[in-house]
C-alpha positions in Angstrom: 7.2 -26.4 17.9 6.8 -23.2 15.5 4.6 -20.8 16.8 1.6 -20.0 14.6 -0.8 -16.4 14.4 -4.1 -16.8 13.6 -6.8 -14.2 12.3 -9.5 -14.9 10.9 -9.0 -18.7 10.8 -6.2 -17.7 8.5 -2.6 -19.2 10.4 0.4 -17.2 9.3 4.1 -18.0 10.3 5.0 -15.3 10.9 4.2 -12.4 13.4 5.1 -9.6 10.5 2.5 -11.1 8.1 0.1 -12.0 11.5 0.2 -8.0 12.2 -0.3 -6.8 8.5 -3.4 -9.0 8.0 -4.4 -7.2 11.5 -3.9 -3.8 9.5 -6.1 -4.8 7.1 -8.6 -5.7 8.9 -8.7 -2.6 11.1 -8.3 -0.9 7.2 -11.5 -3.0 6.2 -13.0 -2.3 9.2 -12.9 1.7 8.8 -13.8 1.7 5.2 -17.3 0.1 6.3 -18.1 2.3 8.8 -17.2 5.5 6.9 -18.2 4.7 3.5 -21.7 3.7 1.9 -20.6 0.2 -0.3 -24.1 -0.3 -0.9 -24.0 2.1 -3.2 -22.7 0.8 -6.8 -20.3 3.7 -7.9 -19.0 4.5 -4.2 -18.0 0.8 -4.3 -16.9 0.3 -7.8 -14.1 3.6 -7.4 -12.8 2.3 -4.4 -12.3 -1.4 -5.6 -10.5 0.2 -8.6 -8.5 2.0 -6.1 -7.7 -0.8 -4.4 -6.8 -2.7 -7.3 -4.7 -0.1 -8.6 -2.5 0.5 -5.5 -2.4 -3.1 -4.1 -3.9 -2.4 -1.1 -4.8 -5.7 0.8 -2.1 -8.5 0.2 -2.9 -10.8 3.0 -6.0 -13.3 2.7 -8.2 -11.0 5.1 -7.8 -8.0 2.8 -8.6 -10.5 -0.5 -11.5 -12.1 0.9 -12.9 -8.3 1.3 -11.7 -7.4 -2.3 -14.0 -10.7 -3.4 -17.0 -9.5 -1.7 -16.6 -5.8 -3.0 -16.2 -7.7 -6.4 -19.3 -10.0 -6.3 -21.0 -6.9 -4.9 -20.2 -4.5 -7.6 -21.3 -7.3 -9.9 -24.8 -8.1 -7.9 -25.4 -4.6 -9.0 -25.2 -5.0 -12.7 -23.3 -1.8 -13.0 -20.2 -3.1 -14.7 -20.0 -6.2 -16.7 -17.3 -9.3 -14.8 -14.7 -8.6 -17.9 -14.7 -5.2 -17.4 -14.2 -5.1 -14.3 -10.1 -5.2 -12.8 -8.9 -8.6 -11.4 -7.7 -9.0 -7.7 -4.1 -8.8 -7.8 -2.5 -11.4 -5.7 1.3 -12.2 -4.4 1.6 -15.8 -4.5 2.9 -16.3 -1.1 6.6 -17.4 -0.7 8.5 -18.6 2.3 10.9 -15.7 2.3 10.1 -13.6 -0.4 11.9 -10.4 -1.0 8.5 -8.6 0.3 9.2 -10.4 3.8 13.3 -10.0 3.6 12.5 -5.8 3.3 10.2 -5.7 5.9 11.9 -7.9 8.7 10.1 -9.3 12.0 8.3 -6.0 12.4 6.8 -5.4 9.7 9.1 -2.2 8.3 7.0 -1.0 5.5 9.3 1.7 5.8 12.1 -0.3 4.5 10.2 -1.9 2.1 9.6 1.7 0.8 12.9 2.7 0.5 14.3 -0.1 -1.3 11.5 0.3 -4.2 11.8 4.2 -4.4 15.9 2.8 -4.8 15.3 0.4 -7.4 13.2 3.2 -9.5 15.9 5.9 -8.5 18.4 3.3 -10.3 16.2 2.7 -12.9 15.4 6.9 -14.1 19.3 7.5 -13.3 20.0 4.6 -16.5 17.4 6.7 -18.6 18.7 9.9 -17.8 22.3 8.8 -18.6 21.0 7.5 -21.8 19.5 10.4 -22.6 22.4 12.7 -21.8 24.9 10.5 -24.1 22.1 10.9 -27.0 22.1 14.8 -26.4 26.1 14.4 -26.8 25.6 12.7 -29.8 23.6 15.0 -31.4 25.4 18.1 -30.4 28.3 16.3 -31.7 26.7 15.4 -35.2 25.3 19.2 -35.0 29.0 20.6 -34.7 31.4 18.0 -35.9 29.4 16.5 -38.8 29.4 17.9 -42.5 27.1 21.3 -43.1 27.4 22.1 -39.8 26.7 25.3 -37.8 30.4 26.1 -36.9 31.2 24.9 -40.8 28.6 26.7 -41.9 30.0 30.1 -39.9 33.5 29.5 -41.2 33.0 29.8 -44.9 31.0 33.0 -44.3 34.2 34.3 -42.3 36.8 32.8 -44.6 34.2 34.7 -47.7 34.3 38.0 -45.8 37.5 37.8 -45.5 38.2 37.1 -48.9 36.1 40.1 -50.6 38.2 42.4 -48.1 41.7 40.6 -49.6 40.5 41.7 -53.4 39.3 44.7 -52.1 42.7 46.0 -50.4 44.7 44.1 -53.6 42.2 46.4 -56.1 43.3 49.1 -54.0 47.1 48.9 -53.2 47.1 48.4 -57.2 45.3 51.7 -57.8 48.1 53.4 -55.4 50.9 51.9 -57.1 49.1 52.9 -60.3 49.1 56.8 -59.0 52.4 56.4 -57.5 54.1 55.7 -61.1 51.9 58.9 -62.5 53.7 60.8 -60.5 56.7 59.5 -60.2 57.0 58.2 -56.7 57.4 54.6 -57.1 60.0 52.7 -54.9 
C-alpha cells in the first residue's frame, strides 16, 4: 500500500508536497505571531504580496490566504472585486512543478530551471534586437541618401572644383608660355 502524509487533515502522496505544506505552515505560523492582521491595511499589503509572488501553493497555505481574504473583506476596507483572486495550481499527478523539485523538495532546482527558461527567452529578444540594429545600420549605409553616399559626392565635388581649378591654371601657364615663347 502507498504511503500517505497528512497535515492538517490534508493527505498528500507525496513526502515533497507533505514537507512544503509543512513550510507553509511554519510560514503561516510566523506571519501571525510577528504581524498585527487585525489591522486592515497590515493585512490587505501582505495578501497582495502573497498574491503577487505565489507564496502558499499547498491547501494549508490557501486555506490561510481565504481567511486573510474574508478578513480583509469583514473590514470593509476594499470592495470583493477589487480585491486580487487566490491564485491556485490545479494539482497534477507529476506536474513539471513536482518533476523540478524531486523527492526533496529542491526548490533550488525548481529555481534554476525558471531563471533558464527566462535566460532563453531575453537571449531570443536580444537576438532580435541585434538583427534589427543590423538592419538599420544597413539601410543607414547601404540604402539611397545615405551617410557614406552623402560623404562621397562632397569628395568627388571637392575634388572636382580642384580639377577646374588646376585645368584654369595649367591653361594660363601654357597661355604665358607662348607669350614668351617657351612652349614645347
Amino acid at each position: 500500500m502507498k504511503e500517505h502524509f497528512v497535515l492538517n487533515g490534508y493527505t498528500y502522496d507525496t513526502k515533497a508536497e507533505w514537507e512544503e505544506a509543512k513550510k507553509e505552515e511554519e510560514s503561516i505560523r510566523y506571519i501571525r505571531a510577528k504581524t498585527d492582521l487585525s489591522n486592515p491595511s497590515v493585512a490587505l499589503k501582505m495578501y497582495n504580496g502573497f498574491v503577487e509572488k505565489r507564496i502558499f501553493i499547498t491547501p494549508v497555505g490557501m486555506e490561510f490566504m481565504q481567511e486573510l481574504r474574508k478578513e480583509i473583506l469583514r473590514s470593509g476596507t476594499v470592495k470583493a472585486e477589487d480585491l486580487y483572486g487566490i491564485p491556485v495550481g490545479l494539482p497534477r499527478r507529476k506536474g513539471r512543478r513536482a518533476e523540478l523539485a524531486g523527492e526533496n523538495g529542491n526548490k533550488d532546482k525548481m529555481m534554476a530551471e525558471y531563471y533558464r527558461s527566462k535566460l532563453k527567452s531575453m537571449r531570443v529578444v536580444a537576438a532580435m534586437l541585434a538583427v534589427a540594429i543590423i538592419a538599420m545600420f544597413v539601410v543607414l549605409f547601404a540604402g539611397p541618401n545615405s551617410a557614406l553616399e552623402d560623404a562621397e559626392i562632397k569628395v568627388q565635388d571637392k575634388y572636382a572644383a580642384w580639377e577646374q581649378e588646376l585645368t584654369r591654371r595649367e591653361e594660363a601657364v601654357r597661355a604665358r608660355e607662348q607669350e614668351l615663347g617657351i612652349a614645347n
